[in-house]
N, C-alpha and C positions, 0 to 999 in steps of 0.2 A: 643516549637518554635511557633511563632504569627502566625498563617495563615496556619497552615500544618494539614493535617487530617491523625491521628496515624491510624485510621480503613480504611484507603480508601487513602493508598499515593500516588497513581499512580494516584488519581483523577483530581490533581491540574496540571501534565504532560497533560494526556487528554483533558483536556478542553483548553489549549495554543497550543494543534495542532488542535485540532477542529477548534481556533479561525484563525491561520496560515493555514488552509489548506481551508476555507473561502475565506480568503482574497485569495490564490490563484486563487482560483474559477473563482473570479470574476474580474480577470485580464483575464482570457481565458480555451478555452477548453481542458479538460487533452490529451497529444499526449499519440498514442497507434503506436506499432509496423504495416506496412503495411502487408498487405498478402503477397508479394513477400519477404522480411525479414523473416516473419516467416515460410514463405513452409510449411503451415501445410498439406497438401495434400503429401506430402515428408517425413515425421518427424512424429517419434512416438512422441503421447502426453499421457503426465499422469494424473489423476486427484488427486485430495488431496482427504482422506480418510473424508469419514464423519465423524466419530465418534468424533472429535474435531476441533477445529479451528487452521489450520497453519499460526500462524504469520511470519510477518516479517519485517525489515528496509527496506524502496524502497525510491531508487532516483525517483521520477515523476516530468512532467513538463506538468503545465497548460499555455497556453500563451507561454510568454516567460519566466516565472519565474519559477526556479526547487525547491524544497521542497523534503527533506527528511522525511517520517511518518510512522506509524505503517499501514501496511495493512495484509490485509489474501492471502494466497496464495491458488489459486483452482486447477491450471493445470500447467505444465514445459513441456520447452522439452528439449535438450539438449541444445539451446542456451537460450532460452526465459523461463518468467514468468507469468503467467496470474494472474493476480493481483483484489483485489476487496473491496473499502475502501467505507465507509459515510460519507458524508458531507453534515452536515445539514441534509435534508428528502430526498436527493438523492443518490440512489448507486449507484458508478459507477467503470467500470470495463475498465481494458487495461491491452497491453502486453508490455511487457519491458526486455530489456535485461536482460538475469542471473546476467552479472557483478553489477546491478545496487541494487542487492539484498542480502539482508543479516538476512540470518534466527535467529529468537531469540526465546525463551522461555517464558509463560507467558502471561498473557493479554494483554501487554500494553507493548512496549518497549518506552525509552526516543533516540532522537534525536537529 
């Protein structure tokens, strides 16, 4: 197949959300859950285990625009997500509702 890399499939997915979560970017700044939404002073929180990376699918929205992508998961609590993606040289981090997320397997999920 013209264009597809048999050692590294998932590389060609990555690099089209790299470019789509960009573009995001620079329509606006990613929203995060308030402190009153999330009570975390109220609310056990978990953290993700080190020993690997939890991915996962997340609805985010920069701006006005929402985009679905591969991000890492660090911390939940029972409604929320604390979520933790790169774009471009910067990482950045927010919370998001559980609904908005969807655990996957794997380096890289497609969207």
């Amino acid at each position: 197949m013209v264009g597809s890399n048999r050692r590294y499939p998932e590389a060609g997915a990555q690099r089209a959300q790299e470019r789509r979560l960009q573009g995001a970017r620079r329509r606006g700044t990613l929203h995060t859950l308030t402190p009153e939404q999330l009570q975390l002073t109220t609310r056990v929180v978990s953290l993700a285990p080190e020993r690997g990376p939890m991915r996962a699918l997340a609805w985010l929205k920069f701006g006005d625009t929402d985009i679905r992508c591969t991000v890492q998961v660090k911390r939940w609590t029972v409604d929320a997500v604390g979520i933790e993606l790169q774009v471009g040289e910067e990482r950045l981090r927010c919370w998001v509702w559980q609904g908005a997320v969807e655990r996957v397997e794997g380096p890289t999920a497609h969207a």
